[in-house]
N, C-alpha and C positions, 0 to 999 in steps of 0.2 A: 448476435454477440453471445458467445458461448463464457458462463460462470461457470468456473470448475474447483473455486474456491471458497468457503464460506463466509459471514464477514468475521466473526474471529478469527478463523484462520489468515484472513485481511489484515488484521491489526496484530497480530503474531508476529506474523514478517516484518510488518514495521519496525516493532520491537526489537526485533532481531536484529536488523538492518541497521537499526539505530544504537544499539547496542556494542554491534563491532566498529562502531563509530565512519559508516558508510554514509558516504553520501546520499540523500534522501531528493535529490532534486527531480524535476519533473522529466525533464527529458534523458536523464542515465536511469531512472526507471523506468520509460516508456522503450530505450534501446536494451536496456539490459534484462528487464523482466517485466515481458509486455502482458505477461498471464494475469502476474501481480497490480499492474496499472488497469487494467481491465475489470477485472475484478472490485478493487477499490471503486473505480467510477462508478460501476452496477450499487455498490451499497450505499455509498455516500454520493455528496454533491459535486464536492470537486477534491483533486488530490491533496489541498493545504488541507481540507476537513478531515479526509482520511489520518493524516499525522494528527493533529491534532486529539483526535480519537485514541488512538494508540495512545498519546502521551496522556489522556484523563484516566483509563481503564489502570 
């Protein structure tokens, strides 16, 4: 599995994502930006952790 993201740059786009008031769920990020769902897994544990990260930072 190839990370081409870092993990802040992980919790960025969450931010961002969450920001424009997009939908965060599991499977419209794993269709929509699988780089981004890839990535998150690599850092964290699982994708609710990843959000929640973003939302503490």
């Amino acid at each position: 599995m190839e990370v081409k993201m870092s993990s802040k740059e992980v919790l960025q786009q969450i931010k961002e994502l969450r920001a424009r008031g997009e939908s965060l769920s599991k499977k419209r990020i794993k269709k929509e930006n699988p780089q981004l769902m890839r990535s998150a897994l690599h850092y964290f544990p699982d994708w609710d952790h990843a959000i929640e990260e973003s939302i503490a930072e």
